[in-house]
SEVO-649723 format. One record per residue: residue in three letters; x, y, z of N, C-alpha, C, CB in turn. Coordinates in steps of 0.2 Angstrom, whole numbers, padded with zeros to 4 digits, always signed. Glycine has a CB too. Example, Ala and Ser with C-alpha at 12.3 -4.5 7.8 and 13.67 -1.06 7.14 Angstrom:
BEGIN
Ala+0066-0028+0039+0062-0022+0039+0066-0016+0039+0057-0022+0045/Ser+0064-0011+0035+0068-0005+0036+0064+0000+0039+0070-0003+0029/
***
This chain:
BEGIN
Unk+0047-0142-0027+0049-0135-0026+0043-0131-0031+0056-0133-0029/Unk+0041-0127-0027+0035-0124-0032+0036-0114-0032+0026-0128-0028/Unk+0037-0113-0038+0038-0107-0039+0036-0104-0042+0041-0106-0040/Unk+0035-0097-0043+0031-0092-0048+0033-0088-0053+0029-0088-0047/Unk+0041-0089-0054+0042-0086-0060+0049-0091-0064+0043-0078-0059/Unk+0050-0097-0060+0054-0102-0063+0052-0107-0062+0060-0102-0061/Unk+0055-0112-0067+0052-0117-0069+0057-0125-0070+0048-0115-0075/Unk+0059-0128-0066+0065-0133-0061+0062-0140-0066+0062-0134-0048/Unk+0064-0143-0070+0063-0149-0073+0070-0153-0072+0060-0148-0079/Unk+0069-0161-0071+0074-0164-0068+0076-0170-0071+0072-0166-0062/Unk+0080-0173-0075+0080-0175-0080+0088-0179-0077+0079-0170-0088/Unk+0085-0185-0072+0091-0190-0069+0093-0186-0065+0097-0194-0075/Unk+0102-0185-0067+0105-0183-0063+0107-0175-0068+0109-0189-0059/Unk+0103-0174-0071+0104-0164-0074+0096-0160-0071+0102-0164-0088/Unk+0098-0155-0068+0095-0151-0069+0094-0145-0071+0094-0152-0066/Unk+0089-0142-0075+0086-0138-0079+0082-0134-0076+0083-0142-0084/Unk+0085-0125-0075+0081-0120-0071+0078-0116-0078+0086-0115-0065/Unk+0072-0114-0079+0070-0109-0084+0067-0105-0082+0066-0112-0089/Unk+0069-0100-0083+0066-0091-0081+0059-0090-0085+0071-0083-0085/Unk+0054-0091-0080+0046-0090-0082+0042-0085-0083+0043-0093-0079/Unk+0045-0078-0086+0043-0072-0086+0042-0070-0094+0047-0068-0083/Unk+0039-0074-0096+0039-0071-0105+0035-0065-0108+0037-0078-0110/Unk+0030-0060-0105+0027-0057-0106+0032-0050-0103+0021-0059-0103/Unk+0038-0052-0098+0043-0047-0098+0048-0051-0098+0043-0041-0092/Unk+0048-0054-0106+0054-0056-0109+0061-0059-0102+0056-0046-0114/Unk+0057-0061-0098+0061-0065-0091+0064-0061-0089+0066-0071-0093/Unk+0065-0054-0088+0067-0049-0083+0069-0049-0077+0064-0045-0082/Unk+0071-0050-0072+0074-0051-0069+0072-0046-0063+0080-0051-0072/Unk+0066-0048-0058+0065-0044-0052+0068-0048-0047+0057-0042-0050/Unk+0066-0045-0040+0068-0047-0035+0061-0051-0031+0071-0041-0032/Unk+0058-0054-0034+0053-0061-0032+0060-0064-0039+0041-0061-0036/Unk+0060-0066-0043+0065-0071-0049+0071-0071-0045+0066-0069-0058/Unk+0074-0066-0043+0080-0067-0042+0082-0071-0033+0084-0061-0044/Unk+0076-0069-0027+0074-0074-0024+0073-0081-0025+0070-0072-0023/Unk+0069-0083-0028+0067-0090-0031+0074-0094-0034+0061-0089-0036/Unk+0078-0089-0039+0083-0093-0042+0088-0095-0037+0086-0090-0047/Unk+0089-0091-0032+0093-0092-0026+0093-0098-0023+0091-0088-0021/Unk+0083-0098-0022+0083-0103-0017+0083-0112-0023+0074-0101-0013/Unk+0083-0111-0025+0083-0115-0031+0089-0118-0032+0080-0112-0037/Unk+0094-0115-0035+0100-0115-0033+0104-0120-0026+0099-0109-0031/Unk+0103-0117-0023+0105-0120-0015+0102-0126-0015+0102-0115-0007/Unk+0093-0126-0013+0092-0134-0016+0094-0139-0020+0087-0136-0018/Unk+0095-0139-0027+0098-0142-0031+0107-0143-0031+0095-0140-0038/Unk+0109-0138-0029+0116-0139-0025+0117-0144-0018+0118-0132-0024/Unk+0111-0145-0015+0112-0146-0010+0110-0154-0011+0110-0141-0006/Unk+0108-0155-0019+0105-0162-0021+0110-0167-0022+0102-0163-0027/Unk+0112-0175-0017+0118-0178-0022+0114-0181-0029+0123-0184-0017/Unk+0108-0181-0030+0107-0182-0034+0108-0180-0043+0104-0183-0033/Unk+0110-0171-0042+0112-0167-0046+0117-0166-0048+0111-0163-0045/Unk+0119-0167-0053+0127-0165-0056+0130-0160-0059+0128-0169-0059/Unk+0123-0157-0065+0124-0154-0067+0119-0147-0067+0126-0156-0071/Unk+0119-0141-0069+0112-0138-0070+0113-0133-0076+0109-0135-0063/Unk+0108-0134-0080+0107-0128-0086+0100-0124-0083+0105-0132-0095/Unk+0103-0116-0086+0099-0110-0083+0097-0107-0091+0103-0105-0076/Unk+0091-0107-0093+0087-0104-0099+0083-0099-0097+0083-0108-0102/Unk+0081-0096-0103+0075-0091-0102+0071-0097-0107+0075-0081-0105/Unk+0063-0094-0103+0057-0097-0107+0057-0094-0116+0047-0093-0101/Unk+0053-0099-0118+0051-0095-0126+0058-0097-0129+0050-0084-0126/Unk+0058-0091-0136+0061-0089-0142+0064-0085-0140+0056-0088-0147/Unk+0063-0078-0137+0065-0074-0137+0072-0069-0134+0060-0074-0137/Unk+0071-0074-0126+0074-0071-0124+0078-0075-0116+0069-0066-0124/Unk+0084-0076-0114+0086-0078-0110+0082-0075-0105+0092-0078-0111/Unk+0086-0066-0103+0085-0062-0101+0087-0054-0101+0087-0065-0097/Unk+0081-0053-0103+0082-0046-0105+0083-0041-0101+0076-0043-0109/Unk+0086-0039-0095+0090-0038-0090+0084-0037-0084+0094-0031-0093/Unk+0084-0032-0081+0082-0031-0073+0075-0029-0074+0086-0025-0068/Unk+0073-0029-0070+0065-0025-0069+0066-0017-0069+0060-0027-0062/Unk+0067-0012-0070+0068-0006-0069+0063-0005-0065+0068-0002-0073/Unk+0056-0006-0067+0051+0000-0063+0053-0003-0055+0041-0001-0065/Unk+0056-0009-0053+0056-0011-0048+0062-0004-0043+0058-0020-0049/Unk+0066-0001-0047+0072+0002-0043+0071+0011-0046+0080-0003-0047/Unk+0069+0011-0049+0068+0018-0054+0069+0024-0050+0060+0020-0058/Unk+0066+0023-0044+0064+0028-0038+0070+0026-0033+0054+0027-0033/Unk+0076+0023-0033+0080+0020-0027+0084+0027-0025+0086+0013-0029/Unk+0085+0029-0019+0091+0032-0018+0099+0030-0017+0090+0035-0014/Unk+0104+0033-0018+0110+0029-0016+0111+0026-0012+0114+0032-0015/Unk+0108+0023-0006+0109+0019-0001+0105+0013-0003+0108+0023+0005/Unk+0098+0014-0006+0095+0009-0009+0097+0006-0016+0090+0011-0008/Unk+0100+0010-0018+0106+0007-0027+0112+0003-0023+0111+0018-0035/Unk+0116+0005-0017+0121-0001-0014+0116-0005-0014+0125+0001-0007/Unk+0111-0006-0009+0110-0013-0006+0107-0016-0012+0106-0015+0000/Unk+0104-0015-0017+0102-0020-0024+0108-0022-0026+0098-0016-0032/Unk+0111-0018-0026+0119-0022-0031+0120-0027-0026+0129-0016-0032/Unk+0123-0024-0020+0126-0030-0013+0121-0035-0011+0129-0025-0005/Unk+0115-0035-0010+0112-0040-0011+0109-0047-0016+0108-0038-0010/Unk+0109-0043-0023+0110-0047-0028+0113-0050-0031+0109-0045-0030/Unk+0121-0047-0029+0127-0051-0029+0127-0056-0028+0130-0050-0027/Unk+0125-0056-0019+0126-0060-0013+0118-0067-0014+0125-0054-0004/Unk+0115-0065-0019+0110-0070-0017+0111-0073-0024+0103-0068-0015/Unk+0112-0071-0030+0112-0075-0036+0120-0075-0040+0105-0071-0040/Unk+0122-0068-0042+0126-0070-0046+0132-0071-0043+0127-0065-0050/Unk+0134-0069-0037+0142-0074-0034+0141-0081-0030+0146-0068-0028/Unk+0133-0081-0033+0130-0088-0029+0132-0093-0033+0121-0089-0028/Unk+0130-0091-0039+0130-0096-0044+0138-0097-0045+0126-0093-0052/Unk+0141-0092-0048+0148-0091-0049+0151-0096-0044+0152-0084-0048/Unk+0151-0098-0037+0155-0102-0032+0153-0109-0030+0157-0099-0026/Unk+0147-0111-0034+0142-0115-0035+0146-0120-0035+0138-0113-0042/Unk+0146-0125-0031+0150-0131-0030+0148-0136-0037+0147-0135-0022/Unk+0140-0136-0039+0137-0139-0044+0138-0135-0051+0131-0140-0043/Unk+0140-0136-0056+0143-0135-0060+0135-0133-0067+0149-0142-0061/Unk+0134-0124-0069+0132-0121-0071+0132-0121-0078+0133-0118-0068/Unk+0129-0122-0084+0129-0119-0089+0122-0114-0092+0130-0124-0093/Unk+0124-0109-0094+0121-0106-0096+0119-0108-0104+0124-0101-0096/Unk+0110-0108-0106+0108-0109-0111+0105-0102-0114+0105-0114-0109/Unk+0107-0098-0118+0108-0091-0118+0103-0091-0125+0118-0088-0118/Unk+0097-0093-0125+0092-0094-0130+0088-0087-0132+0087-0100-0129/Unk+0090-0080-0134+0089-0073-0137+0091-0068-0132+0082-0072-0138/Unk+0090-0063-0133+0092-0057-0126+0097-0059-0122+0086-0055-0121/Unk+0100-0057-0121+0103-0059-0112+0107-0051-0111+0111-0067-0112/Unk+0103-0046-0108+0106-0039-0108+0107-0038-0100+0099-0034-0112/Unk+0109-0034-0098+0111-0030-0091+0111-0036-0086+0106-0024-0089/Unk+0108-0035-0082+0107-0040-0077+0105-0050-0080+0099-0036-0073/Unk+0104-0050-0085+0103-0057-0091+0110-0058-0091+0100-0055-0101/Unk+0114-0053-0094+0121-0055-0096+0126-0058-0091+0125-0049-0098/Unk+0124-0053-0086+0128-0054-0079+0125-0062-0076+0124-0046-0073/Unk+0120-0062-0077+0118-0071-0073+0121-0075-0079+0108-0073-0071/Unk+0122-0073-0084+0125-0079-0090+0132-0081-0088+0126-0075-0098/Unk+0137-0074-0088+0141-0073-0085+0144-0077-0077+0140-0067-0085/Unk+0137-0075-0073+0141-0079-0067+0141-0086-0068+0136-0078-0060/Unk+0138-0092-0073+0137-0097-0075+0144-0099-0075+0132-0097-0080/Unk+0146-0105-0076+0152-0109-0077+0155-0107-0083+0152-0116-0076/Unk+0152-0108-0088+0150-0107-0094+0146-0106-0100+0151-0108-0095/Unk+0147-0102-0106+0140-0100-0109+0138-0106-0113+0140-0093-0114/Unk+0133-0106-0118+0131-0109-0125+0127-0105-0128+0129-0115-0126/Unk+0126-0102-0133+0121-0097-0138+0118-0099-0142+0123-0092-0141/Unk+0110-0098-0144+0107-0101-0150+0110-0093-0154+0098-0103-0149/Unk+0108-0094-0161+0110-0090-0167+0106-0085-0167+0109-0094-0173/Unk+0103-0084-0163+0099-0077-0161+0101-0074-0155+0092-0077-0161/Unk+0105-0076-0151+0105-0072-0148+0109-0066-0148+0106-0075-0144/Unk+0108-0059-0145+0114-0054-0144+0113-0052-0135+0112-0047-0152/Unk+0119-0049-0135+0122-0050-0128+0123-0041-0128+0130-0057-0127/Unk+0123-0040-0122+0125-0033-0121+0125-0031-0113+0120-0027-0125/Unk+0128-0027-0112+0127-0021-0105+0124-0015-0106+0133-0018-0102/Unk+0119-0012-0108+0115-0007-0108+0115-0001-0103+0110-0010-0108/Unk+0118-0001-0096+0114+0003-0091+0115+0009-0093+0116+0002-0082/Unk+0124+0011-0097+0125+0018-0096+0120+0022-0099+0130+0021-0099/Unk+0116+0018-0104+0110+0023-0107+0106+0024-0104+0106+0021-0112/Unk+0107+0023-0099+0102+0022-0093+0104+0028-0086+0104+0013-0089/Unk+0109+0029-0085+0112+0035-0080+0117+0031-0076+0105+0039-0075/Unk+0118+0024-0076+0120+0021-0071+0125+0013-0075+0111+0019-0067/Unk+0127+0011-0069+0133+0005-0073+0130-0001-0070+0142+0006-0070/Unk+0133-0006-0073+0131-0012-0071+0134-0014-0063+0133-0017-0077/Unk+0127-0016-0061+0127-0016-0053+0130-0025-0050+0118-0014-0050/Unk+0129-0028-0055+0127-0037-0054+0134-0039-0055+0120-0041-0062/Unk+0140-0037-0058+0147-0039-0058+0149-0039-0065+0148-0047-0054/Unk+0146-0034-0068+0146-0034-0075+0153-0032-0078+0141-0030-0077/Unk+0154-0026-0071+0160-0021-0073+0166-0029-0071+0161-0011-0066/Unk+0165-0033-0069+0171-0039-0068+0172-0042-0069+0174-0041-0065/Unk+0166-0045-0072+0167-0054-0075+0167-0053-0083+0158-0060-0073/Unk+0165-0048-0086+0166-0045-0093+0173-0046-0097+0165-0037-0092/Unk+0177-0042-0090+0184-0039-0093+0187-0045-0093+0188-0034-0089/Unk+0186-0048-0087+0190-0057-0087+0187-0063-0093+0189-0062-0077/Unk+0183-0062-0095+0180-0066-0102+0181-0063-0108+0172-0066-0102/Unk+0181-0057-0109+0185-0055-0115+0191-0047-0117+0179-0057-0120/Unk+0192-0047-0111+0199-0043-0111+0195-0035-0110+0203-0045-0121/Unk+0199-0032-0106+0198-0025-0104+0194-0018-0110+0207-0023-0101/Unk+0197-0020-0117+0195-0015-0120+0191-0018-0124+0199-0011-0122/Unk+0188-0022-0125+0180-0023-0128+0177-0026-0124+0178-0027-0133/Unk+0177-0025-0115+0172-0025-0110+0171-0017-0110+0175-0029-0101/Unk+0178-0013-0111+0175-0003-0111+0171-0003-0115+0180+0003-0112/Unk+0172-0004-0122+0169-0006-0128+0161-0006-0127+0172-0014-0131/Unk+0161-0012-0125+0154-0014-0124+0150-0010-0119+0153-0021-0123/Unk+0154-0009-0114+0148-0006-0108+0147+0000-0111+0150-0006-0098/Unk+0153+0004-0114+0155+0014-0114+0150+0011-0121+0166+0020-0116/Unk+0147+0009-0125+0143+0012-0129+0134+0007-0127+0148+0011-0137/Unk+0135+0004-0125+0128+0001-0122+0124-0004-0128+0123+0010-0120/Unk+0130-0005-0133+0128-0009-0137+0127-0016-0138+0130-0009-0139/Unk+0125-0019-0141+0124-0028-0141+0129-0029-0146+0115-0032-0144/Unk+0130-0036-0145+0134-0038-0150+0129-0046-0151+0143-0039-0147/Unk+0133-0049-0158+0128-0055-0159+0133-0061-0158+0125-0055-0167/Unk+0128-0065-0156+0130-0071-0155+0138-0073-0158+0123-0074-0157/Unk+0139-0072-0162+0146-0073-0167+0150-0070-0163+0146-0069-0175/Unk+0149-0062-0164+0154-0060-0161+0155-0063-0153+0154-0054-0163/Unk+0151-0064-0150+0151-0068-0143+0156-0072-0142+0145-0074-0142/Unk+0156-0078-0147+0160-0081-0148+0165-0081-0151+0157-0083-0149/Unk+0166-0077-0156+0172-0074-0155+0178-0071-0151+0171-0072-0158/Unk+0174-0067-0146+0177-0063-0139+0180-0067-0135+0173-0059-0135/Unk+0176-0074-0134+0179-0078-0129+0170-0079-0122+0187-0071-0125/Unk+0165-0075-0127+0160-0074-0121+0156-0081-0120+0155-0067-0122/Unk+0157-0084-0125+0151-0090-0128+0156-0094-0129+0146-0089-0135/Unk+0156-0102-0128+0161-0107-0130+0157-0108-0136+0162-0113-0126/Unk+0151-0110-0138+0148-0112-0146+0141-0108-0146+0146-0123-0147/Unk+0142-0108-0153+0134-0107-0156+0130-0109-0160+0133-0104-0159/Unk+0125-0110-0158+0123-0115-0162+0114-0114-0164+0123-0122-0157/Unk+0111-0117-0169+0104-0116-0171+0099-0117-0162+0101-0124-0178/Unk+0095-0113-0165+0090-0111-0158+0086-0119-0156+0084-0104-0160/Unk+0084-0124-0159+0085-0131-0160+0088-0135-0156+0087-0132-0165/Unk+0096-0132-0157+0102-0137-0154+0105-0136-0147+0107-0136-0158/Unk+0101-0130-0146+0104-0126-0141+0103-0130-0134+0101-0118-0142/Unk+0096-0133-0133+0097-0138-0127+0099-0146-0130+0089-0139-0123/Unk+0101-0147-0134+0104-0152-0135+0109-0154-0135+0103-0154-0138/Unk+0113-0148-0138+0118-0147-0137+0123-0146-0128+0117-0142-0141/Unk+0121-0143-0124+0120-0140-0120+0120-0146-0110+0115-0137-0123/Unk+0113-0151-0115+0112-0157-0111+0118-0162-0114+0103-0160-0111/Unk+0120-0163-0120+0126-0169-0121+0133-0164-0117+0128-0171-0132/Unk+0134-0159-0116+0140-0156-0112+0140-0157-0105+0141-0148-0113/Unk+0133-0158-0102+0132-0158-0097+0132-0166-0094+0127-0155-0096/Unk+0131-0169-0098+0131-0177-0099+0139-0180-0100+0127-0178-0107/Unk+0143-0174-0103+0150-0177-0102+0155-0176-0096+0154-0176-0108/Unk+0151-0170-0089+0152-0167-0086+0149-0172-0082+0150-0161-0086/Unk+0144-0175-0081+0143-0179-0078+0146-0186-0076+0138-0179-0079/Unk+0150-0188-0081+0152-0194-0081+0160-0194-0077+0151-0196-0088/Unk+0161-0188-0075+0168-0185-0069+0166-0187-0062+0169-0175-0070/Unk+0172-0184-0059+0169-0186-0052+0166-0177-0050+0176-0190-0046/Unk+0160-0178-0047+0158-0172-0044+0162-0168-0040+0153-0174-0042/Unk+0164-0172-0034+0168-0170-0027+0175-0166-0034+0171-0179-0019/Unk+0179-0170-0038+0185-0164-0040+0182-0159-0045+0194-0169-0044/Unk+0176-0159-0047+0174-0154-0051+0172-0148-0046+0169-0157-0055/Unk+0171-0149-0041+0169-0147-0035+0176-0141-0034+0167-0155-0028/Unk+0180-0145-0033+0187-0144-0031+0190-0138-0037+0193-0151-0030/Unk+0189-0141-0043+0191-0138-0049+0187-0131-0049+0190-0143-0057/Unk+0182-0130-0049+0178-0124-0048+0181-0119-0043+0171-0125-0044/Unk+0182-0120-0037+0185-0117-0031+0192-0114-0035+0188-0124-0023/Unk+0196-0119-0038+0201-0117-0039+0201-0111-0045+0205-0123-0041/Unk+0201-0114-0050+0198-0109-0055+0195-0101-0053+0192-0114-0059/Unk+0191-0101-0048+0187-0094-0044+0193-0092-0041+0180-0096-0037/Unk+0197-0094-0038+0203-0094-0035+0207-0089-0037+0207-0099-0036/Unk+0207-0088-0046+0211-0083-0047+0209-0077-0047+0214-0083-0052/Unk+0204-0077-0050+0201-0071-0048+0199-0067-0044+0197-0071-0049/Unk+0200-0071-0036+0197-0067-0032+0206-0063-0028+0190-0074-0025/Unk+0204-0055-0026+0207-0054-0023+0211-0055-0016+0204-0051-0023/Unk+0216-0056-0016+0221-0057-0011+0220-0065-0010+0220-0054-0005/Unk+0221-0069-0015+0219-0077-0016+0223-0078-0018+0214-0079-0019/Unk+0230-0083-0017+0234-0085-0021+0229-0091-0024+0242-0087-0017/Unk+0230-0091-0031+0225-0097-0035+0229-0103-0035+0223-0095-0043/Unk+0236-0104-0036+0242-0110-0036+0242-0113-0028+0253-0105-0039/Unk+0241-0109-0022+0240-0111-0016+0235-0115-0017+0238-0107-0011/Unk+0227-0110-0019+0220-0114-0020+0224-0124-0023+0214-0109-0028/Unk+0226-0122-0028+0226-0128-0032+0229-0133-0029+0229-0127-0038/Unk+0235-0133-0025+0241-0136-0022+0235-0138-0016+0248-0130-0019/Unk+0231-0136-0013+0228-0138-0005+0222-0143-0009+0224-0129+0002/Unk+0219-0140-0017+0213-0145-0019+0215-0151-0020+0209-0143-0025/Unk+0220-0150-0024+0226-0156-0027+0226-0161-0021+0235-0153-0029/Unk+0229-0158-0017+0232-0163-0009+0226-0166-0008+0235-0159-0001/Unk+0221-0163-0004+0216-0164-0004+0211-0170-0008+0214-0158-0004/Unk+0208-0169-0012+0208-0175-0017+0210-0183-0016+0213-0172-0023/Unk+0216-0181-0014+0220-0190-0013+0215-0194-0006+0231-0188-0008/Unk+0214-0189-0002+0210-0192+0003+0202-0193+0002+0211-0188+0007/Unk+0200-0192-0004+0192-0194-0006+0191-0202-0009+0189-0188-0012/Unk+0188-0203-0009+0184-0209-0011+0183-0210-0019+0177-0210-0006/Unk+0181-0204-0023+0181-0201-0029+0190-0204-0032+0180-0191-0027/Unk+0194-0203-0027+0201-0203-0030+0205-0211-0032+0205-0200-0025/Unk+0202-0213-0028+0203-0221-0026+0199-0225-0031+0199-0224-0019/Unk+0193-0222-0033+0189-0226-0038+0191-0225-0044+0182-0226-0037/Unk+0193-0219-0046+0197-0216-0052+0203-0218-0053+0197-0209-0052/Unk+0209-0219-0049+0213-0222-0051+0213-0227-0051+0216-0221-0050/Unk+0207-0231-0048+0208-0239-0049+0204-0241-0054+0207-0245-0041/Unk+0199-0237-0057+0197-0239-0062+0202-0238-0068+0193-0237-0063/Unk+0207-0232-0069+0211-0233-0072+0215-0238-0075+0214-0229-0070/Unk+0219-0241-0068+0224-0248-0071+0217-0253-0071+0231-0251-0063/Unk+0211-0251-0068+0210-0259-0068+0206-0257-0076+0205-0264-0060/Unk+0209-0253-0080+0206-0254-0088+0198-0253-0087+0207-0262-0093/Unk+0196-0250-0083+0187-0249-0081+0185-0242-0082+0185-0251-0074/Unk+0177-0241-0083+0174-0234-0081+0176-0232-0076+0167-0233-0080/Unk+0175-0227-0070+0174-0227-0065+0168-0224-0062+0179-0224-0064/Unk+0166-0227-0057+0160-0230-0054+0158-0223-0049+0162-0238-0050/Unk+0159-0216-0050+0161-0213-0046+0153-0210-0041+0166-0209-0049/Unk+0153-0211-0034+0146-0210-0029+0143-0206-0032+0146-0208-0022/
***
């Protein structure tokens, strides 16, 4: 796969997407958010992939939000289809992402940054980073799912908090909200990150597969999530994943799983 502003390194069965824009702090146009799409779908569509971590290039900066000059001039009809397209190709891509996401959140991660951190399975932050929603300072709200993956990560009044004052917070407090599971030295931060994805790997893929669905489940409108779980659950019994897992169980073994 050969791309121009992301960079796909393959390490067994982890894969590693990095945002290759460091001269605009990995910003987020529509060529990058193309390419992560497609990038995405391929390595989802790898059985050799299990897991994938998504960084920004450098020191500095996961993702320091959208490109503006790309939209600056949009009218209302052309501000819907950026949101409803963007959605549809990156952040609700990743979010139902059969292949299980971590965010490697190494400086910045602001507006449209936050929002792709967000859509990830889950975060990790080096000690510099700080995290925010910016747009209102901007004339405008967050277009990428900001206004709804926020409030379900750490509670309705410091998702208003944060977006109504357009502020960052640091990496601590991240973690403290519920937005970051760990923080760690900017050092640790892929090592950390690849040993989580390492213990992710050693599951069966196909019910992690299922566990995603489920989990997404509640969130989504008009979705009983306990149905979701009840039909994944059932389901399950009939994979090959299931058989080898419980028979490695009694038979005191790893499980060997495709």
């Amino acid at each position: 796969m050969n791309f121009e502003n992301i960079l796909i390194e393959l390490k067994d069965n982890l894969a590693v997407i990095i945002i290759n824009r460091p001269a605009k702090l990995n910003a987020l146009n529509k060529k990058t958010i193309e390419e992560l799409h497609n990038a995405f779908k391929v390595l989802d569509s790898s059985a050799s992939v299990k897991a994938i971590i998504i960084t920004g290039s450098g020191e500095k900066a996961f993702v320091a939000g959208a490109d503006i000059s790309e939209f600056a001039d949009f009218n209302v009809k052309e501000g819907s289809e950026l949101a409803r397209k963007g959605q549809e190709l990156l952040f609700d891509f990743v979010q139902n992402l059969s292949t299980p996401v971590i965010a490697a959140v190494n400086g910045f991660a602001l507006g449209g940054g936050l929002e792709l951190a967000m859509s990830a399975h889950f975060r990790v932050a080096s000690s510099n980073a700080k995290m925010g929603l910016p747009e209102v300072s901007l004339g405008v709200i967050p277009g990428y799912g900001g206004t709804q993956r926020l409030p379900q990560l750490v509670g309705k009044g410091k998702a208003m908090e944060m977006i109504m004052t357009a502020g960052m917070i640091s990496a601590e407090e991240a973690k403290d909200w519920g937005l970051v599971n760990y923080v760690v030295e900017l050092e640790e931060l892929m090592p950390l990150c690849e040993k989580l994805a390492s213990k992710i790997m050693r599951n069966s893929s196909v019910a992690i597969a299922a566990a995603i669905k489920a989990v997404n489940a509640n969130y989504s409108t008009n979705i009983n999530g306990f149905d979701v779980e009840i039909a994944k659950f059932g389901e399950s019994f009939g994979t090959n994943d299931f058989k080898e897992g419980t028979t490695a169980f009694l038979e005191k073994r790893k499980p060997n799983f495709e």
